[in-house]
ZASE-662378 format. One record per residue: x, y, z of N, C-alpha, C, O in turn. Coordinates in pm, whole numbers, plus 50000, padded with zeros to 5 digits. Layout:
N
- n.X/n.Y/n.Z/ca.X/ca.Y/ca.Z/c.X/c.Y/c.Z/o.X/o.Y/o.Z
- X/Y/Z/X/Y/Z/X/Y/Z/X/Y/Z;
...
***
This chain:
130
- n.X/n.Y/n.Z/ca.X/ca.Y/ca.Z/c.X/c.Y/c.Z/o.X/o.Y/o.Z
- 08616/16185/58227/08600/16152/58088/08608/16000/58072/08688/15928/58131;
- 08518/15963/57987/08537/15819/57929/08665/15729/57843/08681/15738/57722;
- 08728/15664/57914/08856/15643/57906/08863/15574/57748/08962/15583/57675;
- 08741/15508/57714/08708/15461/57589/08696/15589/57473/08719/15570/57354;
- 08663/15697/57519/08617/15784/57446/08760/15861/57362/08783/15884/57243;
- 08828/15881/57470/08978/15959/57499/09087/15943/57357/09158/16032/57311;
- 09072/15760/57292/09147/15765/57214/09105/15821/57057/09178/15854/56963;
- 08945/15815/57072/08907/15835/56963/08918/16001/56949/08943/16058/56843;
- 08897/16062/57065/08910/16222/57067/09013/16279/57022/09016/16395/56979;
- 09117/16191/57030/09278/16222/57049/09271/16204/56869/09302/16311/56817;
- 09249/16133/56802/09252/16076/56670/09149/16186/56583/09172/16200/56463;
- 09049/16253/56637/08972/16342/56558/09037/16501/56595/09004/16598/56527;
- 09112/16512/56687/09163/16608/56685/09333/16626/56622/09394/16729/56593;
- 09365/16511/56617/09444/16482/56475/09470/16530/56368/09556/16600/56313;
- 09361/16469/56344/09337/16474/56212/09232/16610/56148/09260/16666/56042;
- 09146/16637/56209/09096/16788/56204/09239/16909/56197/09234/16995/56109;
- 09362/16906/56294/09488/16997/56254/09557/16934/56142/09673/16975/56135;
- 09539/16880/56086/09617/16773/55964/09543/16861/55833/09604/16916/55742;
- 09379/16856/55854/09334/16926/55703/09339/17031/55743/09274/17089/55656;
- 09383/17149/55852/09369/17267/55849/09472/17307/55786/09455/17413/55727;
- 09610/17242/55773/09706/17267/55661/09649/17337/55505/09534/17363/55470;
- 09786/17354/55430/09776/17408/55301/09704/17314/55238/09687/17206/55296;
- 09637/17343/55085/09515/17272/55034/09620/17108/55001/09591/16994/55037;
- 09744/17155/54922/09813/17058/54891/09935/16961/54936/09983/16856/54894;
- 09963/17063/55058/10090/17056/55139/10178/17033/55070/10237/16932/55109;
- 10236/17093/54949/10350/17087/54925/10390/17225/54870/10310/17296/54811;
- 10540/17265/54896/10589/17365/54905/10541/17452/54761/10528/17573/54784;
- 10513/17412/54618/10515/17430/54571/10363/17469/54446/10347/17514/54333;
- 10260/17404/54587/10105/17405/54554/10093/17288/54482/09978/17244/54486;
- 10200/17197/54392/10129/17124/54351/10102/16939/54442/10166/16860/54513;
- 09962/16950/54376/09910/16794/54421/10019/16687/54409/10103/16717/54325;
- 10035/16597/54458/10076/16441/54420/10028/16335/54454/09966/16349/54559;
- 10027/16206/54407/10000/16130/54418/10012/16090/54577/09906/16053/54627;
- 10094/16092/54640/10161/16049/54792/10103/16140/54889/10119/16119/55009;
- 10020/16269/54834/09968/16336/54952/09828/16305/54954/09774/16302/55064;
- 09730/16270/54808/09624/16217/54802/09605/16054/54889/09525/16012/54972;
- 09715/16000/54826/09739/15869/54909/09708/15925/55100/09609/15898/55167;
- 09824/16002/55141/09832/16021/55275/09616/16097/55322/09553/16078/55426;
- 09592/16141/55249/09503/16243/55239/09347/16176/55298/09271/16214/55386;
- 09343/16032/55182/09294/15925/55193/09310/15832/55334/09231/15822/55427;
- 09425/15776/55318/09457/15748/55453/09349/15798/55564/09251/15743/55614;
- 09410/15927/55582/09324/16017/55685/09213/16013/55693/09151/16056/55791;
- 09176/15974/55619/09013/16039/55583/08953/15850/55636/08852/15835/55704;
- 09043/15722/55585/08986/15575/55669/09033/15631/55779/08937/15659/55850;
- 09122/15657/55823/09133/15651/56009/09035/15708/56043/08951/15646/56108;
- 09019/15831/56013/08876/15911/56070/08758/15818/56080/08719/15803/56196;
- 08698/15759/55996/08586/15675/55978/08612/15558/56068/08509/15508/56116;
- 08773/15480/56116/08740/15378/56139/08743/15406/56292/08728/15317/56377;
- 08761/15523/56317/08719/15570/56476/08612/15540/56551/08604/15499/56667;
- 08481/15583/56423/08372/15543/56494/08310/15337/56440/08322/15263/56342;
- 08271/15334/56527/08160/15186/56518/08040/15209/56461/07973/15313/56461;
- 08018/15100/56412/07842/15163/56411/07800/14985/56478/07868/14889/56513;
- 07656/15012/56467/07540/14881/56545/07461/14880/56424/07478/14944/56321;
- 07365/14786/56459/07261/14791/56387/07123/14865/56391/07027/14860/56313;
- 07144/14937/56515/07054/15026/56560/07110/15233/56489/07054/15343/56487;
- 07214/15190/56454/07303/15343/56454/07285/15357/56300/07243/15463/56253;
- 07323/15228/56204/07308/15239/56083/07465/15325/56003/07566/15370/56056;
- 07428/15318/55876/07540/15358/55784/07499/15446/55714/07385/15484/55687;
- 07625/15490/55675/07561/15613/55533/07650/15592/55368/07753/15525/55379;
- 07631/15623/55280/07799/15686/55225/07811/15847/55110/07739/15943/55083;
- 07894/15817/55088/07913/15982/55030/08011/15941/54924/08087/15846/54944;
- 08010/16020/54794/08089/15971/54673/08235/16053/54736/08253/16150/54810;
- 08326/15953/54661/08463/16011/54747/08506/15958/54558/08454/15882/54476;
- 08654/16069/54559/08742/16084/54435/08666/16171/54365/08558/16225/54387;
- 08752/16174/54265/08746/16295/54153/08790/16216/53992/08892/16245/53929;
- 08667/16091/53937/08757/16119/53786/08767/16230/53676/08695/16327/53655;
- 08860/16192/53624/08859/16264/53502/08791/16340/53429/08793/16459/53395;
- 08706/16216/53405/08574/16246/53313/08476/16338/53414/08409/16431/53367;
- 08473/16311/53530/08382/16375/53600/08301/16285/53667/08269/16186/53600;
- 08250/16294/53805/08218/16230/53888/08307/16123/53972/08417/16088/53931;
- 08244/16065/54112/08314/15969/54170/08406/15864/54127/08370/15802/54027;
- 08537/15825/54190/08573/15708/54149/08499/15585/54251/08514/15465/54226;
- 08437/15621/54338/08424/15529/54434/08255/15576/54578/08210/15688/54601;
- 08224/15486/54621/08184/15519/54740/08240/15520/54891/08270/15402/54909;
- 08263/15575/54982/08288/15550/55125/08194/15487/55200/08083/15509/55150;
- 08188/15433/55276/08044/15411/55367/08136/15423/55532/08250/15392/55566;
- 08032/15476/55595/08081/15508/55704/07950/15505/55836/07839/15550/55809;
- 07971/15468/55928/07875/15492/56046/07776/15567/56048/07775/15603/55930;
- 07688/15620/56099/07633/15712/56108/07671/15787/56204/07634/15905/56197;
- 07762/15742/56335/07827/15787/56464/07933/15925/56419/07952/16019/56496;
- 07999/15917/56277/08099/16011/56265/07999/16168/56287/07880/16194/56299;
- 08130/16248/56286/08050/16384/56247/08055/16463/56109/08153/16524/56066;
- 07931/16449/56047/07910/16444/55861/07971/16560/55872/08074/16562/55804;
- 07945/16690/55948/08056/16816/55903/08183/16819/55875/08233/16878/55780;
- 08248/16744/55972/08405/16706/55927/08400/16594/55869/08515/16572/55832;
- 08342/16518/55841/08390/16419/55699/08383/16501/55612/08483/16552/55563;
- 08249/16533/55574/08209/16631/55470/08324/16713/55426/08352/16728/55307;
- 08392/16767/55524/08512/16854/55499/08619/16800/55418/08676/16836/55315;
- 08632/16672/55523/08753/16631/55452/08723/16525/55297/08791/16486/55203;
- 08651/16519/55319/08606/16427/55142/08598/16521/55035/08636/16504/54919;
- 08523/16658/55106/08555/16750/54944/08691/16838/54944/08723/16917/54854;
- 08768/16809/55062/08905/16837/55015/08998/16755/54945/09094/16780/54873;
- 08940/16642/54989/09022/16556/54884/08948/16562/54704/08996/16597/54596;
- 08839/16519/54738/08794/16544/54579/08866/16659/54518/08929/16646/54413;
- 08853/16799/54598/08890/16907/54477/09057/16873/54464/09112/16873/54353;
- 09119/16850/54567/09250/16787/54551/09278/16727/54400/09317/16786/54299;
- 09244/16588/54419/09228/16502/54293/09157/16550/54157/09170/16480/54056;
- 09094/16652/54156/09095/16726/54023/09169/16773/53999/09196/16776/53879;
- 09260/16849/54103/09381/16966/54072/09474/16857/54011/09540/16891/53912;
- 09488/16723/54061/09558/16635/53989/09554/16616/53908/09658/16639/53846;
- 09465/16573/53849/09403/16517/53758/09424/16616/53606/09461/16597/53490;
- 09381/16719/53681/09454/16844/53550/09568/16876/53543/09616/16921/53439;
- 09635/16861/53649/09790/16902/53626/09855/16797/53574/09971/16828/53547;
- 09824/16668/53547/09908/16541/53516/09829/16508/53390/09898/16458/53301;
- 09692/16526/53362/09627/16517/53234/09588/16388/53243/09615/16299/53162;
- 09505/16377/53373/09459/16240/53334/09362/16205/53278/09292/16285/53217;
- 09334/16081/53285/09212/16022/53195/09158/15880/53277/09219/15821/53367;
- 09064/15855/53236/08964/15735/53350/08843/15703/53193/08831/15757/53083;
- 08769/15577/53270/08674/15527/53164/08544/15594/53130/08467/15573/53037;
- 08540/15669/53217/08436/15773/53204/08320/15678/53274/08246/15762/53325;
- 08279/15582/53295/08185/15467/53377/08101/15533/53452/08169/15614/53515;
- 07964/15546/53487/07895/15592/53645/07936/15516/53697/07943/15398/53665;
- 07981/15580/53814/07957/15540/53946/07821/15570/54045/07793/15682/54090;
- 07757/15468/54064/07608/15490/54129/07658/15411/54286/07717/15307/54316;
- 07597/15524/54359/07586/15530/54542/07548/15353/54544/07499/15285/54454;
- 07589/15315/54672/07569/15143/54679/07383/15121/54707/07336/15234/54702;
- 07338/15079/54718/07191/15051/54754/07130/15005/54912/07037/15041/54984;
- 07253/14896/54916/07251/14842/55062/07368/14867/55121/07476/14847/55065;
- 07356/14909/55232/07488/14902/55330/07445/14834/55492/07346/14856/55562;
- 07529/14770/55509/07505/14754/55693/07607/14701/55781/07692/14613/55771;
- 07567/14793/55881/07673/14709/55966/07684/14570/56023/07605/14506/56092;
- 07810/14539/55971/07860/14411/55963/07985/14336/56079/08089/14291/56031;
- 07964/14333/56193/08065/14304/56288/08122/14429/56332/08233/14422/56384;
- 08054/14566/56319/08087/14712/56359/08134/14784/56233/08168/14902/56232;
- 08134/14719/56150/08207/14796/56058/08111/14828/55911/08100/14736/55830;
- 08062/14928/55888/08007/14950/55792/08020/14826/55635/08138/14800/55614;
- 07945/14772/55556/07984/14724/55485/07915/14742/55343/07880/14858/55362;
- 07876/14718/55233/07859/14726/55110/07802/14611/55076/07873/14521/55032;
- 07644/14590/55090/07600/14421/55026/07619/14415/54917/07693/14328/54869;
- 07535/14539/54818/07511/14478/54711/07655/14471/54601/07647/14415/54492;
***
């Protein structure tokens, strides 16, 4: 095995037993702030596993849940990850952060959020021109 490969394997298999947990991990079903935080977290380590080039390219996918409805934000990420398990873990967090969002009664500006236009990799790391 590729000794380069090994740490990133070690880090997606991580974190893949991390979301197989309960939806909210807490004893009591409900969301908090500190597990969305941790949730998030997870979800940059995952992404910053892989590299991308300029040959590999970027993608992104709306990540959060406001209030009003729709994204708080974009991710951008490699094209190297594997979109099934991001995919996974981004709409676990989204439905997460609604369950929040209703159980605490929140509220946001209601604003679109529109997908970025340009992205590229920038020193390996996905970036956001416009």
């Amino acid at each position: 095995m590729d000794m380069k490969l090994f740490p990133k394997l070690l880090i997606i298999v991580f974190i893949s037993l991390n979301f197989q947990c309960s939806k909210s991990n807490s004893d009591d079903g409900t969301v908090t702030r500190q597990i969305l935080n941790q949730k998030k977290a997870n979800i940059q380590t995952y992404i910053n596993s892989f590299d991308c080039s300029q040959s590999s390219g970027c993608m992104s996918m709306a990540f959060g849940s406001k209030p009003c409805g729709g994204p708080w934000e974009y991710i951008v990420f490699p094209n190297s990850v594997d979109i099934q398990t991001l995919t996974q873990m981004v709409n676990e967090y989204n439905e997460m952060e609604h369950q929040f969002n209703i159980e605490t009664g929140a509220f946001s500006d209601c604003m679109y959020v529109g997908p970025p236009t340009q992205i590229e990799c920038v020193n390996g790391e996905c970036t956001i021109i416009n």
